[in-house]
Backbone as numpy.savetxt, mean C-alpha at the origin, in Angstrom:
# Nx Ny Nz CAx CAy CAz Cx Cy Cz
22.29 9.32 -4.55 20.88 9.14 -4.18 20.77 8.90 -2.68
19.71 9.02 -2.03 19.32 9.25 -0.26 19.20 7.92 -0.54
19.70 7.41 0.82 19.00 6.57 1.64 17.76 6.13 1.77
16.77 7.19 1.43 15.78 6.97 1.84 15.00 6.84 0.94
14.26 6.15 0.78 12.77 5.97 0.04 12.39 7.31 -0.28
11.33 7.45 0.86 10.48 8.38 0.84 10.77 9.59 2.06
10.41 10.72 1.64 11.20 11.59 3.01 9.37 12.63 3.08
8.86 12.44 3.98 7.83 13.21 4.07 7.96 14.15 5.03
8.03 15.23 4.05 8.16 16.97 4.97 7.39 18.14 5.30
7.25 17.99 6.65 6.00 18.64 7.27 4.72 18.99 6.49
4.14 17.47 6.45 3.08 17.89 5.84 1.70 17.98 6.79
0.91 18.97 5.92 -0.13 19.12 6.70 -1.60 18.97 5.91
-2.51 18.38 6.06 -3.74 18.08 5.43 -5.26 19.18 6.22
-5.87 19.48 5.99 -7.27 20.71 6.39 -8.00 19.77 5.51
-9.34 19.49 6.10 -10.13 19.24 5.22 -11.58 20.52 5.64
-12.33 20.45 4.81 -13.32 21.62 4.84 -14.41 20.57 5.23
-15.38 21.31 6.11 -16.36 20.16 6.43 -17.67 21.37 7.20
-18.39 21.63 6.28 -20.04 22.63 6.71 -19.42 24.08 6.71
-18.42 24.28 6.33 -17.54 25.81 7.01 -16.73 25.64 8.26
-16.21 24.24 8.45 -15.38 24.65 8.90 -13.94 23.75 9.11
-13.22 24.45 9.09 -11.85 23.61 9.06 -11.66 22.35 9.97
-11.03 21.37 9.19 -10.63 20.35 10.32 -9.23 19.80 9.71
-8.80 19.82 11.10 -7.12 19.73 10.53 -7.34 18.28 10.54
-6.02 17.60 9.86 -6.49 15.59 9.93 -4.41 15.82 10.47
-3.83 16.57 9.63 -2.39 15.83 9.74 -1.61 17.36 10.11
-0.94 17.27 11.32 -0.32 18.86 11.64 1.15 18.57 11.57
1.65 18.99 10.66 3.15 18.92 10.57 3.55 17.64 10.44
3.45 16.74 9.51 4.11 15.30 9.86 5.62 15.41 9.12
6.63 14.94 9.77 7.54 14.48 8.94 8.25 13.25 9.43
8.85 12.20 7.90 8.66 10.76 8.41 9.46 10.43 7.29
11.07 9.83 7.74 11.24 8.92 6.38 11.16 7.52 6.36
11.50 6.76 5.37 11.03 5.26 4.74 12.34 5.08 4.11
13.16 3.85 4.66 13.98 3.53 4.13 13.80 2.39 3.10
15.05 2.65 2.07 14.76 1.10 1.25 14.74 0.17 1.47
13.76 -0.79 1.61 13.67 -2.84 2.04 12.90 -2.24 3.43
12.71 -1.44 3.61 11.98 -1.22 5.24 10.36 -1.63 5.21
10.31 -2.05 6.45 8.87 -2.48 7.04 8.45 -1.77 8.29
7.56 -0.61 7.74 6.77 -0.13 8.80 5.60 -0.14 9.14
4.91 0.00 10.47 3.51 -0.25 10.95 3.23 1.30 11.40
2.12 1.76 10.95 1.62 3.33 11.45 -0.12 2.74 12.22
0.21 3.50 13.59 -0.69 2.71 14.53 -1.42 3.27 15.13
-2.31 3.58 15.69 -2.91 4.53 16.42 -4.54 4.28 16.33
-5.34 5.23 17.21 -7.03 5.33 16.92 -7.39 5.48 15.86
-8.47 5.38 15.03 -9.48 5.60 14.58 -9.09 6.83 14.63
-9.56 7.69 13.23 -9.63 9.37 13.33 -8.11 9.82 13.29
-6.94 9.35 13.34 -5.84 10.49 14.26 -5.05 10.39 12.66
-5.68 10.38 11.43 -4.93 10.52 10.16 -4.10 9.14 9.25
-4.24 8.58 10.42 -3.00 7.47 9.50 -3.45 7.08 8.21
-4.64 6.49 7.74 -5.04 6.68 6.43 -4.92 7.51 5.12
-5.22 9.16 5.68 -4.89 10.32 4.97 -3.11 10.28 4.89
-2.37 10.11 6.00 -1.23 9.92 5.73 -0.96 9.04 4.57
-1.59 7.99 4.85 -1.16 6.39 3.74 -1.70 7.34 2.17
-2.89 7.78 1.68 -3.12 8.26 0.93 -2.06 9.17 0.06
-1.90 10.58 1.02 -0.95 11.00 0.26 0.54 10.76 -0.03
1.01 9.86 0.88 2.08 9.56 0.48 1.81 8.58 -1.24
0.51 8.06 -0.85 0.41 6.71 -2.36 -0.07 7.76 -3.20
-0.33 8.93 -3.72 -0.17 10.22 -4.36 -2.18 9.97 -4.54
-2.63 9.93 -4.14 -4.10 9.06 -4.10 -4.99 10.50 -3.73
-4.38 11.70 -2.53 -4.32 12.67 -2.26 -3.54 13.53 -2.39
-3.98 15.05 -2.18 -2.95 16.01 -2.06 -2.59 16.70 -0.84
-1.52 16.83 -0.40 -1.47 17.97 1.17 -1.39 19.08 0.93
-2.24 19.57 1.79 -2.63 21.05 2.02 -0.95 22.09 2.29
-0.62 21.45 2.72 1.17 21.96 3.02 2.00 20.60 2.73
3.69 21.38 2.88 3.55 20.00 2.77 4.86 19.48 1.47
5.66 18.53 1.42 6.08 18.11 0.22 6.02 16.19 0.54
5.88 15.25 -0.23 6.39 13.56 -0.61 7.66 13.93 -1.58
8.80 13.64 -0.76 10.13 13.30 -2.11 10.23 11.82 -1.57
9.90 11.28 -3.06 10.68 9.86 -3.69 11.79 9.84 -4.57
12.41 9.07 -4.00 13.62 8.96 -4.55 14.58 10.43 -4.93
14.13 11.11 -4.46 14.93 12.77 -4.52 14.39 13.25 -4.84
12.97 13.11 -5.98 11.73 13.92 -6.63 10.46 14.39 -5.91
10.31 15.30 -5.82 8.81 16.19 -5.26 7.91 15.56 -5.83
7.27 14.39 -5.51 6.14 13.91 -6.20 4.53 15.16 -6.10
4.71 16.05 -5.19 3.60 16.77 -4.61 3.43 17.65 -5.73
5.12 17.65 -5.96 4.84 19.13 -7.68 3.87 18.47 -8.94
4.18 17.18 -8.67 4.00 16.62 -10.53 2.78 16.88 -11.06
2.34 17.39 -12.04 1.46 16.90 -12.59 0.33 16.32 -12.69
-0.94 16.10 -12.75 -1.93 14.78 -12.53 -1.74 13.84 -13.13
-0.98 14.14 -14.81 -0.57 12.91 -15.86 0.45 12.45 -15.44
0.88 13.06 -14.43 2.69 12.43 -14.32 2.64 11.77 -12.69
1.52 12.16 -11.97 0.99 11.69 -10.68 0.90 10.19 -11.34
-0.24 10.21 -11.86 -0.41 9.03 -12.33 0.11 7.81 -12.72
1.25 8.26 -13.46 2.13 7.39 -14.53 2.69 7.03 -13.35
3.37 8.11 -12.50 4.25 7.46 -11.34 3.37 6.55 -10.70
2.55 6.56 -10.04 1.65 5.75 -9.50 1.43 4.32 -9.74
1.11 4.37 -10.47 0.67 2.99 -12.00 1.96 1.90 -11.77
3.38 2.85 -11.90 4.93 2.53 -12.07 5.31 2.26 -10.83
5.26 2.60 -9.76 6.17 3.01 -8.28 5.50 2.19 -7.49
4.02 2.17 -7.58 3.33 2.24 -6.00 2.76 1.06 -6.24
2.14 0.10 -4.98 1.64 -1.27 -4.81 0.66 -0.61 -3.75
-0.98 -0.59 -4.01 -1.32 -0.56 -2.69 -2.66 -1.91 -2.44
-2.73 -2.32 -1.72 -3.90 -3.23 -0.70 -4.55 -2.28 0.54
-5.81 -2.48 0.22 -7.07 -2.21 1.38 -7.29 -3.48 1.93
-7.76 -2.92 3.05 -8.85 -3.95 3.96 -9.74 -4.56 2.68
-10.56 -3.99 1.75 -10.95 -4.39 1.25 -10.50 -4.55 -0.19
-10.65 -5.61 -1.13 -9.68 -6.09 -1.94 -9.80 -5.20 -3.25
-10.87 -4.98 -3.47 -11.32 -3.73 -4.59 -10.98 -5.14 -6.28
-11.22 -6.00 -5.94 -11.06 -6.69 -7.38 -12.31 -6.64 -7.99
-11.92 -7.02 -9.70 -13.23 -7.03 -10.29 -13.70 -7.87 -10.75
-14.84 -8.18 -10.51 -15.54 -9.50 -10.30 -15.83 -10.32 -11.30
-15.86 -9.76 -12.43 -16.12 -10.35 -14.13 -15.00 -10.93 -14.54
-13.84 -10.67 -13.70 -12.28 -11.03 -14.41 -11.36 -12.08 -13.45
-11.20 -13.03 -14.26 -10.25 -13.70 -13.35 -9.43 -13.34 -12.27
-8.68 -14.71 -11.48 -7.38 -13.81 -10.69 -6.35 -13.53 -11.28
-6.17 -14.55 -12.77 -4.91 -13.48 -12.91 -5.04 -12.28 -14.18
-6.41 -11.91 -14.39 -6.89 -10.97 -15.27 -6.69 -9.82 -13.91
-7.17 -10.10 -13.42 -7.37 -8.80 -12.38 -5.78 -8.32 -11.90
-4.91 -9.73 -11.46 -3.39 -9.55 -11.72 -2.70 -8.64 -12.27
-2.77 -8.66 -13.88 -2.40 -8.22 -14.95 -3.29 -6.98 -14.91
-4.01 -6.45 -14.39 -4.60 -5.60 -15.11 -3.86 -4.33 -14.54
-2.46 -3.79 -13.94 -2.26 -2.96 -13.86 -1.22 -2.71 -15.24
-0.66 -3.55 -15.43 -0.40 -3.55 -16.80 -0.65 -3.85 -17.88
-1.58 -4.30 -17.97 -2.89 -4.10 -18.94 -3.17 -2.46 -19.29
-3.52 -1.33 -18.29 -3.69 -0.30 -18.10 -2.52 0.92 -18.70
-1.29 -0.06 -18.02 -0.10 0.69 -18.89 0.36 0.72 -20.35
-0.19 -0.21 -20.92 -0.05 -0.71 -21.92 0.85 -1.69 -22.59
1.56 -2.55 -21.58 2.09 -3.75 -21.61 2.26 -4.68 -22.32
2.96 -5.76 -22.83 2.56 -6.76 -23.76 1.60 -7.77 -22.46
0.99 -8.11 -23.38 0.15 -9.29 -22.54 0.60 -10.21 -22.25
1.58 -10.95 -23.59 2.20 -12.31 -23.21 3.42 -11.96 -21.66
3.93 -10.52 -21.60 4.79 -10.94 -20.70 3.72 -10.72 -19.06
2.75 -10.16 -18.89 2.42 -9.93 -18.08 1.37 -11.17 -17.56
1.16 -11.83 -18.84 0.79 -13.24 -18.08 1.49 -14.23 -17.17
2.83 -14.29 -17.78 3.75 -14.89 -17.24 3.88 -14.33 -15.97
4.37 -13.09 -15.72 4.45 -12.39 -14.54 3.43 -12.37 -13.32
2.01 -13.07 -14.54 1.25 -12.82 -13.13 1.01 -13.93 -12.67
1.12 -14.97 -13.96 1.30 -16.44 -13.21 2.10 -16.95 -11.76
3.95 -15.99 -12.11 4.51 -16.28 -11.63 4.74 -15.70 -9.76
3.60 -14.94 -9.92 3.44 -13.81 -8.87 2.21 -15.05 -7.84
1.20 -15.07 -8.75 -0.50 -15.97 -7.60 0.72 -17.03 -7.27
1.30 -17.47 -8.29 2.25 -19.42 -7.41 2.87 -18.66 -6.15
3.40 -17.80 -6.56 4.65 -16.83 -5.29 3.51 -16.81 -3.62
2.40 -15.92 -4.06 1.34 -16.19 -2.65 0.34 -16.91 -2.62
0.47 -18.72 -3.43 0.11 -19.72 -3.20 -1.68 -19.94 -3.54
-1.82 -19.36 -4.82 -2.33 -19.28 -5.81 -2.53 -19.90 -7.19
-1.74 -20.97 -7.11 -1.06 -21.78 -8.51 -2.73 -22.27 -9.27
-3.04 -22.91 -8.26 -4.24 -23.42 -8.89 -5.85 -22.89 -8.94
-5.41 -21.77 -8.48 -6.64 -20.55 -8.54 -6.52 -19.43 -9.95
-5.94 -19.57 -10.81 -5.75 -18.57 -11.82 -6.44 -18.15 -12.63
-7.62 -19.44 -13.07 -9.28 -19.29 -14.06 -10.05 -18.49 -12.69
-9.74 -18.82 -11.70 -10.92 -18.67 -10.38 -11.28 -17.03 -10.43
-12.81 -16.74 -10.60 -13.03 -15.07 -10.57 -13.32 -14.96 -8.83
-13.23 -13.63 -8.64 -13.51 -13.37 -7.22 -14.13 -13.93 -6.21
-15.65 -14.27 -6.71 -16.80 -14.79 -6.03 -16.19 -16.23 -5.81
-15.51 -16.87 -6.41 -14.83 -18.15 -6.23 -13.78 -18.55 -5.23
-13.62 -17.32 -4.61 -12.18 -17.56 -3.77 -12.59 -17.09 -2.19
-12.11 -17.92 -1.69 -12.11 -17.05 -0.23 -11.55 -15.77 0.08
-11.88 -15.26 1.29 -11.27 -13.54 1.60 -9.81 -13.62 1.55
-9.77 -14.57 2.06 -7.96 -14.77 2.51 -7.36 -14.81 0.92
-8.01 -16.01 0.03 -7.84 -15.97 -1.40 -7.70 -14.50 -1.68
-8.25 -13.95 -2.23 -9.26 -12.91 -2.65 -7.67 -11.75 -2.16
-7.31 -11.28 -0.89 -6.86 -10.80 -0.67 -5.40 -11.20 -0.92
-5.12 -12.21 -1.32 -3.73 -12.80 -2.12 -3.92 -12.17 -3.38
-4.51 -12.15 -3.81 -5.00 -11.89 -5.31 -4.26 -10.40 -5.44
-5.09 -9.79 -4.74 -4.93 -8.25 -4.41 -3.23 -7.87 -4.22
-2.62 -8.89 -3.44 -1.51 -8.41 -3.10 -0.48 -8.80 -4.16
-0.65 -9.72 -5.18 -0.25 -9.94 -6.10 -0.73 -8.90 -7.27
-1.72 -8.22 -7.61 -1.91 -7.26 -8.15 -0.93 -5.95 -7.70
-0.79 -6.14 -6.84 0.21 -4.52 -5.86 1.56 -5.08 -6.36
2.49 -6.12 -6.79 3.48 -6.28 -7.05 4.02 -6.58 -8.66
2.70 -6.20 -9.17 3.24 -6.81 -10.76 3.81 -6.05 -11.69
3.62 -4.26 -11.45 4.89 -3.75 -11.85 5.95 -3.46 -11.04
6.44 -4.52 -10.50 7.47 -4.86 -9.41 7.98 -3.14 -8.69
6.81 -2.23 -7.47 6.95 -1.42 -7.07 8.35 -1.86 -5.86
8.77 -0.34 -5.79 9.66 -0.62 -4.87 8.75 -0.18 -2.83
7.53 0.14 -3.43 6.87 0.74 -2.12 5.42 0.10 -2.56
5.20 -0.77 -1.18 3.67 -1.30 -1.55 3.30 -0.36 -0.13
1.89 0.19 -0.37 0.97 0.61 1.09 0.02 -0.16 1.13
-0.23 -0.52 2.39 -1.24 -1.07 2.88 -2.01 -0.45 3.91
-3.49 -1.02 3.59 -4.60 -0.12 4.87 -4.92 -1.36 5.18
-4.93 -1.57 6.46 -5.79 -2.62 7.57 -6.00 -3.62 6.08
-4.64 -4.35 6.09 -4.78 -5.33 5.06 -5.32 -6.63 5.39
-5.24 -6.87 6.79 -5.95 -8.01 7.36 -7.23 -7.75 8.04
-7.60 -6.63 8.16 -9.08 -5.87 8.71 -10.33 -6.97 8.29
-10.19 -7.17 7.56 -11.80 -7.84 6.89 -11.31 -9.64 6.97
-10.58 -10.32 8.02 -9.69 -11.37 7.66 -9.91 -11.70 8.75
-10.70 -13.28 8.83 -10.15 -13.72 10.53 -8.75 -14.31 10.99
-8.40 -14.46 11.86 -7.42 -14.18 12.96 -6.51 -15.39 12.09
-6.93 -16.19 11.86 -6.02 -17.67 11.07 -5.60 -17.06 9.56
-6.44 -16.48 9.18 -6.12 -15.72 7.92 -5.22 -14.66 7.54
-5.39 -14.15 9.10 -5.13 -13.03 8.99 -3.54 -13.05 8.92
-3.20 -14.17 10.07 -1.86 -14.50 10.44 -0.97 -14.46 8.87
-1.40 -15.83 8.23 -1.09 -16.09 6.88 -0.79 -15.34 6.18
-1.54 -13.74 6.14 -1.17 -13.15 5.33 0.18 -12.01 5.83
-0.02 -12.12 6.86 1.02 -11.50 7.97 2.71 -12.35 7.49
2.43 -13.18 7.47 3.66 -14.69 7.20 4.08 -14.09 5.82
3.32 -13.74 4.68 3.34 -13.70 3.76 3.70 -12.60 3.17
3.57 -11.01 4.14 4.31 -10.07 4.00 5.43 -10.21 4.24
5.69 -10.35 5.11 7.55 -10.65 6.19 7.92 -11.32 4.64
7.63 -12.83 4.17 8.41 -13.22 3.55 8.66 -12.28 1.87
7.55 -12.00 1.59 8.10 -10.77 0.20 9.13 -10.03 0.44
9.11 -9.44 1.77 9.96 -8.15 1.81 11.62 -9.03 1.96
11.62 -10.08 2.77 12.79 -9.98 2.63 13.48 -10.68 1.19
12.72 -11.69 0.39 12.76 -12.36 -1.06 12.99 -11.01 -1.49
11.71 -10.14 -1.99 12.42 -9.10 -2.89 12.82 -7.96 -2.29
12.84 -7.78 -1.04 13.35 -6.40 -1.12 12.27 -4.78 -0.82
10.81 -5.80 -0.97 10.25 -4.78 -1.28 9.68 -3.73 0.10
9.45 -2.87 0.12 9.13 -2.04 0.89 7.53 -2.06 1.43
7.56 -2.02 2.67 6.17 -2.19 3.30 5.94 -1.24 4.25
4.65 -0.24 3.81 4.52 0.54 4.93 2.39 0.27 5.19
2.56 0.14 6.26 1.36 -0.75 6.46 0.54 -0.18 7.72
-0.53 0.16 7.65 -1.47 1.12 8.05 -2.73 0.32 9.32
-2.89 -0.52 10.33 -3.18 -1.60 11.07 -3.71 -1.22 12.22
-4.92 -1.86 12.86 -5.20 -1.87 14.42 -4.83 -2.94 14.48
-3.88 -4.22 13.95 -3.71 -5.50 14.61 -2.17 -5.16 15.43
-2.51 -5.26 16.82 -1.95 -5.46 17.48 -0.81 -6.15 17.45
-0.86 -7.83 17.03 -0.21 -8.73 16.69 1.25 -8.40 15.22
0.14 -8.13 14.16 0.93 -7.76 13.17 2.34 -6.05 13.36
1.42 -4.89 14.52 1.97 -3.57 14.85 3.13 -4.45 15.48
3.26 -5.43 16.30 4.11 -5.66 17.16 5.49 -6.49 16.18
4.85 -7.19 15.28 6.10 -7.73 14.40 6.99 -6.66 13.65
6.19 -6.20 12.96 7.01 -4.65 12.20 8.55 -4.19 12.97
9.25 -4.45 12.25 10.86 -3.79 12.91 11.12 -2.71 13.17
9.54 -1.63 12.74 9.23 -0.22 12.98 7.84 0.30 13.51
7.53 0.61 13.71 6.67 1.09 15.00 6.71 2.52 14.71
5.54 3.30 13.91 5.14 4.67 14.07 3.63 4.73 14.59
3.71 5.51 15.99 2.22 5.92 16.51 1.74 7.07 16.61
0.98 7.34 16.20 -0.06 8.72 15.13 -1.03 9.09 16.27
-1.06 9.98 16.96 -2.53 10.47 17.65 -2.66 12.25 17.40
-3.87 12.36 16.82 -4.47 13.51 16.76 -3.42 14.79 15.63
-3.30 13.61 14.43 -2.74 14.47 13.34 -1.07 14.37 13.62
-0.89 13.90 14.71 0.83 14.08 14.37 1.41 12.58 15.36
2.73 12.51 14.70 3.62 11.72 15.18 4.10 11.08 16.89
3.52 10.28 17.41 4.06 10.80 19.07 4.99 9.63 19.26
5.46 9.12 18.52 6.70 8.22 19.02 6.67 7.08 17.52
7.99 6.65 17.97 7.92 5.99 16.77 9.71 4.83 16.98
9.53 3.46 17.41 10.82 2.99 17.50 10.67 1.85 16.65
């Protein structure tokens, strides 16, 4: 098996817009190693999002292949997109996308809930996940009950409960002030190196681009440096 996570090969994204073409991603290619932490950085507009997308299979590229783990995820299927998805991938937005009728650790559980899971073990799991990002005593608490910073723990504990080996993140501290934001910054670093897990993380924070032990900068659809 590679080295690598994820190996993304020259891919390219067109989107259609009134008649007429607009390129978003021209030739990218980019790998992701296992336990790695990367930051993809750049303006507004220059793709990094659409990048984050199709690699989290969320989109498709117009050209283009995603191999995980040695597999063409780009060939699969929509049922088999999926399943992988559900199985593989952890992702967090800027915004938390929880649902508001359901607890934190209903909302937790609910990716395996979805898979079809036993419940008793995925309670446990999700118990043991909110204590992990300092959550212990927020677990009855529904959304509207928690702060952003809360709220966005929640979320990131939802991205790890079928223990993915690749979480993505978009401007995960975007909607987060600066004290919050830190915290949750503290709180990535320490997952990845506890489990192992893989972080590729999508950011205008300056602060957070600069911690990352990787550094990819994106302008105008393609790659222009990256240490």
């Amino acid at each position: 098996m590679s080295s690598h996570l994820v190996v993304v090969d020259n891919l390219e994204k067109i989107f259609t817009h009134e008649g007429r073409t607009v390129p978003v991603l021209k030739g990218i290619n980019l790998t992701i190693d296992r336990g790695e932490m990367l930051s993809v950085v750049g303006p507004s507009g220059v793709g990094k999002s659409t990048l984050l997308h199709i690699i989290g299979t969320l989109d498709s590229p117009t050209k283009g292949r995603v191999i995980y783990e040695d597999q063409d995820i780009t060939a699969y299927s929509s049922a088999k997109v999926a399943d992988f998805r559900n199985r593989s991938l952890g992702f967090v937005f800027q915004f938390h996308h929880l649902l508001p009728e359901f607890t934190a650790i209903e909302n937790v559980m609910m990716p395996g809930l979805i898979r079809g899971e036993r419940r008793s073990t995925l309670i446990e799991r999700a118990k043991s996940l909110l204590e992990e990002v300092g959550l212990s005593e927020r677990l009855t608490h529904r959304p509207g009950e928690l702060s952003g910073g809360e709220q966005q723990r929640v979320a990131l504990a939802r991205a790890l409960i079928m223990e993915p080996k690749l979480v993505l993140a978009d401007e995960p501290t975007g909607n987060l002030d600066t004290n919050t934001g830190r915290a949750m910054h503290e709180l990535l670093f320490r997952l990845n190196q506890q489990r192992g897990t893989t972080f590729m993380v999508v950011t205008h924070s300056p602060e957070l681009a600069e911690r990352m032990p990787r550094i990819v900068q994106m302008r105008d659809g393609t790659i222009i440096d990256e240490n």
